[in-house]
C-alpha positions in Angstrom: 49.4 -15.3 -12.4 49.0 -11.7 -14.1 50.0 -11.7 -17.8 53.3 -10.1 -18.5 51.7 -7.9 -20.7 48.9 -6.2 -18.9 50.1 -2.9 -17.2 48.1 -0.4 -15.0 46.8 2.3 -17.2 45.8 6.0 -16.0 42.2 4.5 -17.4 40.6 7.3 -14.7 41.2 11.0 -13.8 41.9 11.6 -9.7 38.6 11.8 -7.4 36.3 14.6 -7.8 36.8 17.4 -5.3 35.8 17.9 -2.3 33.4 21.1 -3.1 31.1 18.5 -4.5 31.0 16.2 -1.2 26.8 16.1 -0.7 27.5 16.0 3.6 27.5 19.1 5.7 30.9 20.3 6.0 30.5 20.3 9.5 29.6 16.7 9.5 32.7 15.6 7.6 35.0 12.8 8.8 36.3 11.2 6.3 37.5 13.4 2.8 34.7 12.4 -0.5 38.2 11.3 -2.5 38.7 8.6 -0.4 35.5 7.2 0.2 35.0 6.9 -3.6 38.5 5.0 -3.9 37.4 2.8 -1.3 34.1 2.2 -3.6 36.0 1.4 -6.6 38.4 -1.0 -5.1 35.8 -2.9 -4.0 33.8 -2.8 -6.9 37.0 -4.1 -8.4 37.0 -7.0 -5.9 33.3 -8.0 -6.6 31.2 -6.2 -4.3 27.9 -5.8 -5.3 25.9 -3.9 -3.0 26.7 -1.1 -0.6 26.6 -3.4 2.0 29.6 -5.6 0.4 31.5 -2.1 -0.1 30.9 -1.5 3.5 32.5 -4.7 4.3 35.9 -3.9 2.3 36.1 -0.8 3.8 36.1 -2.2 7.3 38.2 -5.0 6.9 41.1 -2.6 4.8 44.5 -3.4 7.3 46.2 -0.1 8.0 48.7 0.4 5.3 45.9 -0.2 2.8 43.7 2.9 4.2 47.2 4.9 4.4 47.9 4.5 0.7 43.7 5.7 0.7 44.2 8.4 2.8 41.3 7.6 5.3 41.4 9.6 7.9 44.2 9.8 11.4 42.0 9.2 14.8 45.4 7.9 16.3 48.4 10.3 15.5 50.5 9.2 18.3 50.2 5.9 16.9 49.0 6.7 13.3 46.2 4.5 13.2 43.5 5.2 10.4 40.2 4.3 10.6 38.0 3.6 7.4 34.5 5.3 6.9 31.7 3.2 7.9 28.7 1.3 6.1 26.2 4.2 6.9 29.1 7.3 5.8 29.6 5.0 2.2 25.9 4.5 1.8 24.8 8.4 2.5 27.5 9.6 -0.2 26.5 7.1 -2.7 22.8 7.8 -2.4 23.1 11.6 -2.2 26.4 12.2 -4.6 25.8 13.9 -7.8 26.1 11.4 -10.6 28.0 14.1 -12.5 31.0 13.9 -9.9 31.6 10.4 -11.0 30.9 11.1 -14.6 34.1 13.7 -14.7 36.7 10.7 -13.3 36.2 9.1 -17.1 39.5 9.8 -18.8 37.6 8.8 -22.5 39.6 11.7 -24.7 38.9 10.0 -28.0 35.3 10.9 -28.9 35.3 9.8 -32.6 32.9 7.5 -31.9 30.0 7.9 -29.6 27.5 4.9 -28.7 24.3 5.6 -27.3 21.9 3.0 -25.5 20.0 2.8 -22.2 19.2 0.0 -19.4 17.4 -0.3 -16.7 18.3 -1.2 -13.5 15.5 -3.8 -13.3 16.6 -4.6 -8.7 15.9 -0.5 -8.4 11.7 -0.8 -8.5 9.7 -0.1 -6.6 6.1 -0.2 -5.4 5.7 3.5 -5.9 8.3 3.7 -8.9 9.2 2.0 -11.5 13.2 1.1 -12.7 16.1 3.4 -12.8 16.6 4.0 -16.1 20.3 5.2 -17.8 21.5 6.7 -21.3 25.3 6.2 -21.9 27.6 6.9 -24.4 30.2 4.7 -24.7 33.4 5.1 -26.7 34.4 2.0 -29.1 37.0 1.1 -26.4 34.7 0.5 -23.7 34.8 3.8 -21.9 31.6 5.7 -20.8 31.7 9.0 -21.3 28.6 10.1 -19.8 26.0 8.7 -18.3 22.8 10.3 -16.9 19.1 9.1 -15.5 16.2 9.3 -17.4 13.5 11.5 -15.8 10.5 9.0 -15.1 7.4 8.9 -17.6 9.9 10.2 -20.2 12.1 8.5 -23.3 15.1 8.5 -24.3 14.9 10.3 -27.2 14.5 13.7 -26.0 17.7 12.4 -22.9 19.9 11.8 -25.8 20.9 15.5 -26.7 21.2 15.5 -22.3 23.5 13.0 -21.9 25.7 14.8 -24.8 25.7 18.0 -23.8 28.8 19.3 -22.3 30.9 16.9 -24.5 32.6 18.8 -27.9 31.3 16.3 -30.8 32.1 18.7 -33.6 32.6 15.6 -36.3 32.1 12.6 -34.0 30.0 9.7 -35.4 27.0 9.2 -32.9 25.9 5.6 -33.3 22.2 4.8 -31.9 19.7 2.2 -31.7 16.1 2.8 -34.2 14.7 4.3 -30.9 16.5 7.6 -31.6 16.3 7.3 -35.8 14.1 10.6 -35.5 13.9 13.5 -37.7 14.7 15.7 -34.8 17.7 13.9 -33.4 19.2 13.9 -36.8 18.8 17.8 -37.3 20.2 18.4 -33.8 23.1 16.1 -34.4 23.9 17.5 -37.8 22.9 20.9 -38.3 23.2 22.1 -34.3 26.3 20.0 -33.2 28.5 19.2 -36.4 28.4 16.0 -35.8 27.7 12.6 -37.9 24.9 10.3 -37.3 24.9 6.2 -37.4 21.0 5.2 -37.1 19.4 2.0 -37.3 16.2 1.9 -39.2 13.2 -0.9 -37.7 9.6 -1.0 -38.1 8.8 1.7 -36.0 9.6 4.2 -38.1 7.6 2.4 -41.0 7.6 5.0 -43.6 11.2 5.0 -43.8 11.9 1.3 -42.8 10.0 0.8 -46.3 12.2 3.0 -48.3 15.2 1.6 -47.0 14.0 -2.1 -47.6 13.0 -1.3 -51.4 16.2 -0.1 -52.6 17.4 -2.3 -55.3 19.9 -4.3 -52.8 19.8 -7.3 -54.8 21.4 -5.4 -57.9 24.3 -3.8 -55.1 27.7 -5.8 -54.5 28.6 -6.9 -51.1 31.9 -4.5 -51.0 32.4 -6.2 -47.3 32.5 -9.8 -45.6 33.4 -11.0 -42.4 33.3 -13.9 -40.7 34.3 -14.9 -37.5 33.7 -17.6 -34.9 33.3 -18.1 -31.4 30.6 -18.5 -27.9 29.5 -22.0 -29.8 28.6 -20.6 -33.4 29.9 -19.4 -36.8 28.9 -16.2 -37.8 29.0 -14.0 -41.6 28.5 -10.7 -42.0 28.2 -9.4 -45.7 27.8 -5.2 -46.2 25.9 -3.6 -48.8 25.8 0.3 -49.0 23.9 2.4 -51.2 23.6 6.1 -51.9 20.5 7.9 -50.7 19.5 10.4 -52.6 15.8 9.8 -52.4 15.6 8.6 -48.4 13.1 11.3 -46.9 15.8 11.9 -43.7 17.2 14.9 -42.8 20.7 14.5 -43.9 20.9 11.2 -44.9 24.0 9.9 -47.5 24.6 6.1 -47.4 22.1 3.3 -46.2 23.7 0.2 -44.9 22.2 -3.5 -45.4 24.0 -5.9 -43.2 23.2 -9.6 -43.7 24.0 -11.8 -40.6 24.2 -15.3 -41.7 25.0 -17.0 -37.9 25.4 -20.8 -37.4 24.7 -22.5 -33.7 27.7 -25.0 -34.0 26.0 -27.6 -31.7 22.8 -27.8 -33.3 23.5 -26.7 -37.1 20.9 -24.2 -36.3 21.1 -21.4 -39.1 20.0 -17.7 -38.7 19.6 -15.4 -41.3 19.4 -11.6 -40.3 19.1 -7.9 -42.1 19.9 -4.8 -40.3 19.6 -1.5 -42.2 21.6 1.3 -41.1 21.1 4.9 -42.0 24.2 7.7 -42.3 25.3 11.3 -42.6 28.8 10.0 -43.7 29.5 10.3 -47.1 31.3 7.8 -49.6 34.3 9.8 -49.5 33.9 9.9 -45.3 33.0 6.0 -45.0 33.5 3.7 -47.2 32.0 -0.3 -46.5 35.0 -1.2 -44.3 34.2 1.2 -41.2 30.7 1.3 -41.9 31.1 -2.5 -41.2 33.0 -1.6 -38.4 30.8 1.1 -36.8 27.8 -1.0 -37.3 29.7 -3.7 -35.4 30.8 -1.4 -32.7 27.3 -0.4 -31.7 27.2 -3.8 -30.1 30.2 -2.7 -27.9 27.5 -1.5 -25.3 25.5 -4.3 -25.0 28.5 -6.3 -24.0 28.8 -3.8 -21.1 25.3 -4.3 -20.4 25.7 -7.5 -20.4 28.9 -7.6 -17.9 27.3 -5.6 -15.4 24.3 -7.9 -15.7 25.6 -11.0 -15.3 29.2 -10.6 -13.4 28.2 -7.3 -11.0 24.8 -8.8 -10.8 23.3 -5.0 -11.4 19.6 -6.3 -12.1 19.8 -8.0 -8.7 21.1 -5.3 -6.8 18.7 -3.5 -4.6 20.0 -0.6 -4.0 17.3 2.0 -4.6 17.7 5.3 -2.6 18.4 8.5 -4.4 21.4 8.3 -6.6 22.1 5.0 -5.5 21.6 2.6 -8.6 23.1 5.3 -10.8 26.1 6.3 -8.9 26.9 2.1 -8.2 26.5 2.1 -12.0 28.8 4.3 -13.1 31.2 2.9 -10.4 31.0 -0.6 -12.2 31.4 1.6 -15.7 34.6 2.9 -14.4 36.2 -0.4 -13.3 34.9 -2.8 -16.1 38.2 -1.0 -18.4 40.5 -1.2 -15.9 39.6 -5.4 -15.5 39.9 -5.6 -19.7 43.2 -4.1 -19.7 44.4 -7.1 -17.4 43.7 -9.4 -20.6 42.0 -12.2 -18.8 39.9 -14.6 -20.6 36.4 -13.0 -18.7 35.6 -10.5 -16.5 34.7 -12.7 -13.8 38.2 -14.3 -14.1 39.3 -10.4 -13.9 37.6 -10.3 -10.8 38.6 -13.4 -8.6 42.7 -12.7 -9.8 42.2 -9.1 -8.5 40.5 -10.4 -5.4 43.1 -13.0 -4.5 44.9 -9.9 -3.0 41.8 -8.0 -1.8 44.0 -4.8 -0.3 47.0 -4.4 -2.6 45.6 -5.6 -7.0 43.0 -2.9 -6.3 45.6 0.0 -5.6 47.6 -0.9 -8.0 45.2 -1.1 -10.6 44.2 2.5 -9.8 48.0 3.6 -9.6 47.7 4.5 -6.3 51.1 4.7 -4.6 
């Protein structure tokens, strides 16, 4: 049974037009909107693959593809017919992945979180992985999403996957891959906005500076401990000015000691991130530098999600824009299975597919 108190929410924008449809116009039966509402419901149901899409698609009854719009081939009778496996799989693989990056509704962009993944199912023997750079909002939203050119980083696809985006004073929070000099004057000086970096060993001139501040002589202005998953977990904050840090812009460092128990076992871990900032004392003070630092893990739960309950490193869809497009599809439903406040996604998944060709609709607030 549905919670009482998880409503549909307008989590996406309506289909992208049809100007950016990849077919020949004269080729067209069936309109791009509907084809990509077809791929989200049955992403929402669990499918997997394009095949498993294709599948959804042909088994829709009638008043499911009116409510779709698929297309009239009967109007004496007003029979619809659904686009087929080979129509679904040609738009997927040749749609640009900026068409389904505009259906994200994520308004608040206070908060930026950058990481990449690979999609491990898409190589080849000619090429390796799909690679992607998100930025994810702190409420599970991508905002944007692009590919990684091959035999590139992500370091130089971060200002990419942000451009187009107004993040005049939004707090970018990324991994110690982008902790570069570069990325912080961009950020800062060319786009207004705040950075959130962490600082590791690969950047070892700074990683040393950070580690020989006189932490031990600092207060722990936050704790927090929580527990769940099988352990106990403490999290105590230290921040310090940095006045003497030789990074472009740089005003607080942030030393977060994970203390984390394995309940089972009585297994302890002890942990120290570092964490370097833009933001003030007056902009950020312990408590949501704690929190920010926290929220950076936001995205690795996604990753995670599509991993293990879309089964995205399995999937072996590789043609064109394939394994990014089927991404950003998962991306787009993930949201809309939270807000049902089930105990899991995969529990999100089997109540939605109990009623394969009505929960979907619904979901999307389509009438």
């Amino acid at each position: 049974m549905r919670p009482q108190s998880a409503t549909p929410s307008p989590a996406l924008s309506a289909p992208t037009g049809e100007e950016a449809d990849p077919r020949d116009r004269r080729g067209r039966r069936h309109r791009l909107g509907c084809i990509i509402l077809i791929c989200l419901c049955a992403v929402l149901c669990g499918a997997r693959s394009l095949t498993a899409i294709g599948q959804w698609a042909h088994n829709a009854p009638q008043h499911t593809l009116a409510r779709l719009g698929a297309r009239i081939t009967r109007p004496e009778l007003g029979v619809r017919t659904a686009p087929s496996a080979a129509t679904i799989r040609r738009v997927l693989t040749s749609l640009d992945p900026a068409a389904l990056n505009r259906m994200s509704t994520a308004a608040d962009l206070a908060v930026l979180i950058i990481d990449g993944k690979s999609v491990r199912g898409s190589r080849t023997r000619r090429s390796q992985a799909v690679h992607l750079l998100a930025a994810m909002t702190p409420t599970g939203q991508v905002a944007a999403q692009i590919r990684v050119a091959d035999k590139t980083s992500e370091i130089p696809a971060l200002q990419d996957v942000l451009a187009g985006m107004d993040i005049e004073g939004t707090v970018i929070s990324a991994d110690a891959l982008h902790t570069q000099t570069d990325t912080a004057q961009h950020l800062v000086k060319e786009r207004k906005a705040h950075y959130l970096l962490t600082v590791k060993r690969n950047q070892p001139t700074l990683f040393n500076q950070v580690k020989a501040l006189p932490w031990r002589q600092a207060p722990a202005l936050f704790t927090e401990a929580s527990r769940g998953h099988g352990r106990q977990e403490r999290r105590t904050v230290k921040v310090l000015t940095a006045p003497r840090i030789a990074f472009p812009y740089a005003c607080q460092v942030v030393r977060v000691h994970r203390w984390v128990k394995e309940v089972a076992t009585g297994r302890v871990r002890r942990t120290y991130a570092y964490v370097i900032t833009s933001l003030s004392a007056e902009q950020a003070g312990a408590a949501r530098l704690a929190g920010l630092v926290r929220g950076h893990w936001r995205i690795e739960a996604l990753h995670h999600v599509r991993d293990v309950s879309f089964g995205e490193d399995a999937s072996r869809v590789r043609c064109g824009n394939g394994p990014q497009n089927m991404a950003m599809l998962r991306n787009l439903t993930i949201p809309l299975l939270t807000e049902l406040g089930m105990t899991s996604i995969p529990e999100a998944i089997r109540w939605v597919s109990y009623e394969t060709f009505t929960r979907p609709l619904e979901l999307l607030q389509i009438p």
